[in-house]
N, C-alpha and C positions, 0 to 999 in steps of 0.2 A: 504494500500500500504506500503510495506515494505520501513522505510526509509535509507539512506545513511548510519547513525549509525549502524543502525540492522543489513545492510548488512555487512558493514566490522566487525562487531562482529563475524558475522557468518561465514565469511570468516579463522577470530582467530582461530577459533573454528575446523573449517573444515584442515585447515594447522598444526593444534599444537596439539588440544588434544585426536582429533579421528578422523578416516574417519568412518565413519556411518555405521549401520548395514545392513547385515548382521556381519560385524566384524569391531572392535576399535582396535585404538591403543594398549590396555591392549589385547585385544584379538591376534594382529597377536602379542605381544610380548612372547605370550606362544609359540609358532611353532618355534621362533628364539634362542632362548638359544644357540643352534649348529646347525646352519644355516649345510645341506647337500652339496653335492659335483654337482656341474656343472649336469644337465639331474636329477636330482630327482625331483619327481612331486608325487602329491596327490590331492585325490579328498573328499572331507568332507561330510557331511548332516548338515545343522543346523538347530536345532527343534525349536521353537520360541512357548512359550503358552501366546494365547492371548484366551479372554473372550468366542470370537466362538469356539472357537477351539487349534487345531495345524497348526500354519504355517512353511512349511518346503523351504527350498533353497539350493542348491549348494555354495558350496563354494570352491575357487581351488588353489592350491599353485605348483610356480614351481621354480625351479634356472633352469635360461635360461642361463648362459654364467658366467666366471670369466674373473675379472681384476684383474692387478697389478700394484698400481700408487704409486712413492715415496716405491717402495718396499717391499707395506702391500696388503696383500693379497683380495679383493674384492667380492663380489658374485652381480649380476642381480636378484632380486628375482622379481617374477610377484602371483599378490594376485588377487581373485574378484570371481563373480561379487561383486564390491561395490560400494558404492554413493563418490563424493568425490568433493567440494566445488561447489554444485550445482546441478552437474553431479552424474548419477544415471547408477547402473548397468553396469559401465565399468572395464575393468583391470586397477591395481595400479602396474607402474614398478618402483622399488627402489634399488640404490646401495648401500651395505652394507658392512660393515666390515664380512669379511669371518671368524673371531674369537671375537665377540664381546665379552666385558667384561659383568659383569651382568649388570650396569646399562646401559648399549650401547644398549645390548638387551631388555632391560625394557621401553626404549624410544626410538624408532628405528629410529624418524621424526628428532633428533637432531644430530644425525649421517651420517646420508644420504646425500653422497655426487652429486644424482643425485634422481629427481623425476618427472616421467612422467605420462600419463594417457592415456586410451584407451577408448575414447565413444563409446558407441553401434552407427555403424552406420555413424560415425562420425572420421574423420581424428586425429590422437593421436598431442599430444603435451607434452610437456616439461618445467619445471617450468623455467622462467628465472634466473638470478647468482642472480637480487635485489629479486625476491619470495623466490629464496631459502634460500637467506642470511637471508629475513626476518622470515622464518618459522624456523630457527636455532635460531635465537634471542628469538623466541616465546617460541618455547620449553625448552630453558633455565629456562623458571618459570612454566615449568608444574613438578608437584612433583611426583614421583612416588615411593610407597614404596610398597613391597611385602613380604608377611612373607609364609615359608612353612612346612607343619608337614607332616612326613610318616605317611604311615597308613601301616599295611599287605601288602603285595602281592595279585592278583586277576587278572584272566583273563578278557577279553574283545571280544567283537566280534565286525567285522563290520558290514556294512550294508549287505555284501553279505553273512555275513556267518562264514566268515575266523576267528580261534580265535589265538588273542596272549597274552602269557604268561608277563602280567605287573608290574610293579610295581605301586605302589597306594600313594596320599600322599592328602592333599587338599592345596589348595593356593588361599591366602587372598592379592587381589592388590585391591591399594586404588591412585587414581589421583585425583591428584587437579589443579586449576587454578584460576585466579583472570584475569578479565579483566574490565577497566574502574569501579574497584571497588566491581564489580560484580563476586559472587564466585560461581564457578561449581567443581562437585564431582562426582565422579564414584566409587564405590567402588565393586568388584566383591568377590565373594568367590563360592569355588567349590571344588570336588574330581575329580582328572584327572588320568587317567589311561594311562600309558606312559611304550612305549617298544621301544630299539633300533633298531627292525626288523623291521620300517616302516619310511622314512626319515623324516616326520616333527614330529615323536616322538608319537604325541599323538594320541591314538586311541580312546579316548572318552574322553568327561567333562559333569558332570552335574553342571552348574551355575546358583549361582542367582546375575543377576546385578541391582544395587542401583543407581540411579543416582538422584541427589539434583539440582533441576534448579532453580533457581529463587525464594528458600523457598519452593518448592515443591520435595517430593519425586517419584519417583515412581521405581516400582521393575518389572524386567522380569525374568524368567525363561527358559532357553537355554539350550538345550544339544547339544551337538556337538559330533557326530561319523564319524570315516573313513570309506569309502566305497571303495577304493582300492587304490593300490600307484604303483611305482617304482623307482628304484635306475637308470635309465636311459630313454631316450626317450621323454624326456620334450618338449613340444611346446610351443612358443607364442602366446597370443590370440591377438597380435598387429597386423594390419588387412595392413598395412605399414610400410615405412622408418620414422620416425621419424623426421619435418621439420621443425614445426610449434613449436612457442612457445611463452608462456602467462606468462606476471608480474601479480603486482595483481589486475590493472585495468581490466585485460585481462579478468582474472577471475571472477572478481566482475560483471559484466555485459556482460557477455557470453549469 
């Protein structure tokens, strides 16, 4: 039985340094560098090799709406399916700086000034002002550092087909965290093939991620391709008005 400790570890963890796969934190911070304009949407593939096989999943990004609060310009962005303190296979809705700087976009959980969730199934909610004050504090000590080389130029296809003329470079992002002493690491590196003709940029990565738990390694390999996008027409996959909302006992025992 999971106890109290393990749970609010897990909780750190789920708030600060990743919402769980199919995509992390390091991962939606590649789509963000230049957050798109209000209705742009895209539809992903993400390839997962595991020992049977290939595991494949959707994965879905959109800006559903802008804000303008105190004058700075804002974006809605809606991610998923993903897991997300507990919760499995729902939308993640976030508000974001509609020009983040680089490290804004390298840690998008310490910026966001609003964060919500969509269960399968289930009525969405919204992190209260103490979750989210608390998940700002958190992410304060998650480190993240990224380094990137060009490479050539080199076309890309999606999944249907379509090919766009990219540019090529690889990028090496390493996160860290320390909780109750306890240190976790993620360190990703890959070649991303990245065009401006498709709004979240990236039309393909081949990755491997590292992550260090507990004295333990272990490594996956991920490829991630676009399967089609647009520059308009974006939907929510929030199934309601937004009413409900979870501090983090809320969430701790859901």
């Amino acid at each position: 039985m999971k106890t109290i400790g393990g749970a609010i570890l897990g909780l750190v963890l789920a708030l600060t340094a990743s919402v769980t796969p199919p995509v992390g934190a390091q991962d939606l911070s590649t789509f963000l560098s230049q957050p798109p304009a209000p209705g742009a949407w895209a539809r992903y593939r993400i390839e997962t090799k595991k020992s049977w096989g290939i595991q494949r999943e959707p994965f879905n990004l959109a800006i559903i709406d802008r804000q303008v609060l105190d004058g700075q310009p804002y974006v809605w962005l809606e991610a998923g399916p993903t897991n997300f303190a507990g919760y499995k296979d729902g939308y993640l809705r976030l508000l974001l700086k509609a020009h983040p700087d680089r490290q804004e976009a390298l840690n998008p959980f310490l910026e966001a000034l609003a964060l919500a969730y969509q269960p399968p199934g289930g009525d969405p909610f919204k992190l209260s002002g103490g979750a989210l004050s608390f998940m700002h504090s958190q992410a304060k000590d998650v480190q993240v550092h990224q380094e990137t080389t060009d490479l050539p130029p080199e076309p890309a296809q999606t999944v249907k087909g379509v090919v766009y003329q990219c540019s090529r470079m690889t990028i090496s992002t390493t996160t860290q965290t320390t909780f109750l002493t306890r240190k976790y690491k993620v360190t990703e590196a890959g070649t991303y093939w990245v065009s401006p003709d498709t709004p979240f940029r990236i039309v393909r990565a081949e990755i491997v991620r590292t992550e260090y738990k507990n004295g333990k390694e272990n490594k996956t390999e991920v490829t991630v391709q676009l399967k089609d996008s647009g520059e308009s027409g974006a939907t929510s996959h929030f199934t309601a008005p937004i009413r409900k909302e979870k501090g983090l006992l809320g969430l701790l025992f859901h």
